[in-house]
C-alpha positions as CSV (number, residue, x, y, z in Angstrom):
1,X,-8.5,15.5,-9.4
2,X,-7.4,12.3,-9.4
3,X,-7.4,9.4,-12.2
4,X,-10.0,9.6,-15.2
5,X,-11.1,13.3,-13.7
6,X,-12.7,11.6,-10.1
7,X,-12.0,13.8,-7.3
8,X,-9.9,11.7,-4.9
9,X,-8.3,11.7,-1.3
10,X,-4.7,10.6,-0.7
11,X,-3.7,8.0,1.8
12,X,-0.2,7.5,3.2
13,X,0.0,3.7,3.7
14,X,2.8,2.5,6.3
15,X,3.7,-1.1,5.5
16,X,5.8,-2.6,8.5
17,X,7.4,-5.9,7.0
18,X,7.4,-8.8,9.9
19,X,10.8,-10.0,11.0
20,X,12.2,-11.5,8.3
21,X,9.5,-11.1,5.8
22,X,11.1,-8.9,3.0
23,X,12.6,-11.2,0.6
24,X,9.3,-13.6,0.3
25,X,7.3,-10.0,0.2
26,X,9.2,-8.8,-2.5
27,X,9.2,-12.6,-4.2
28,X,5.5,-12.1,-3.9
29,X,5.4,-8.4,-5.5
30,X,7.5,-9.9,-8.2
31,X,5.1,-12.6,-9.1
32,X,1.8,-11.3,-8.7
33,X,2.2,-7.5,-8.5
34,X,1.0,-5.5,-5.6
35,X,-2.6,-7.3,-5.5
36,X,-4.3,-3.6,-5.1
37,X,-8.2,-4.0,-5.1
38,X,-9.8,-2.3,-8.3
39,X,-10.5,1.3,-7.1
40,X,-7.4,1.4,-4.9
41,X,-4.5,2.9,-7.0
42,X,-0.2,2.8,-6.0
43,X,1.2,6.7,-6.5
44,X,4.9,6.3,-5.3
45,X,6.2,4.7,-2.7
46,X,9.4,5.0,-0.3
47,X,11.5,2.3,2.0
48,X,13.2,3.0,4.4
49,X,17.2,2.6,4.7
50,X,16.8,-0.7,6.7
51,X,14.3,-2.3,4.4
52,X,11.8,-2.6,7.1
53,X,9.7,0.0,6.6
54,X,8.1,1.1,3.2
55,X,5.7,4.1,2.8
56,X,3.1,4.2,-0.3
57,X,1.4,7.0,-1.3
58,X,-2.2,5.6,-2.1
59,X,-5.0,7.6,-3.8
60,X,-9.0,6.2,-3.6
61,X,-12.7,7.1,-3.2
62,X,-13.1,4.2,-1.0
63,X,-11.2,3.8,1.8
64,X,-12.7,0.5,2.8
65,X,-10.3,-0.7,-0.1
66,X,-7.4,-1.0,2.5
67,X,-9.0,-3.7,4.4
68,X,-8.8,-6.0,1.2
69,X,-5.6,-5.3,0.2
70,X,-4.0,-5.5,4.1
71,X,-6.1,-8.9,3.7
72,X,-3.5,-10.0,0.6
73,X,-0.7,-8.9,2.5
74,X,-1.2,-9.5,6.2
75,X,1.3,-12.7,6.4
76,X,4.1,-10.8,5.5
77,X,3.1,-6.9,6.8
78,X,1.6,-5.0,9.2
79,X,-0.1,-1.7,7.7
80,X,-1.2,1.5,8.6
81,X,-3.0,4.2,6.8
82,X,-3.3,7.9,7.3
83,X,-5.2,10.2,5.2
84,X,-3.4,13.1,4.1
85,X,-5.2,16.2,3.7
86,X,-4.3,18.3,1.0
């Protein structure tokens, strides 16, 4: 079960920052938050050693969610997503 009791899937999202684009992402994160879509909720998340690379652990019923919030990003990152299966 996922948040308020709604059974919901997992997503590993793979955010690939452009060359760089870290420090004016994370200025942005700082200022506005991560911009999620309602219905699209942040778990954890992971960067890599080299700040290049971040990994979120994502949870939703609608997958279609991503395309917003890749929309709000997209300047600064490339994205992928993977469901996980659990």
């Amino acid at each position: 079960m996922g948040i308020l009791g709604v059974v919901m899937q997992k997503y590993m999202a793979i955010e690939r920052f452009k060359a760089g684009c870290w420090d004016a992402a994370h200025e942005r994160f700082q200022r506005q938050g991560r911009l999620l879509p309602n219905g699209l909720y942040y778990l954890n998340s992971w960067p890599n050693k080299d700040l290049l690379i971040c990994y979120q652990l994502m949870e939703t019923q609608s997958p279609v969610l991503f395309d917003l919030w890749f929309e709000r990003w997209n300047d600064f990152v490339e994205f992928d997503v993977v469901p996980i299966d659990a």
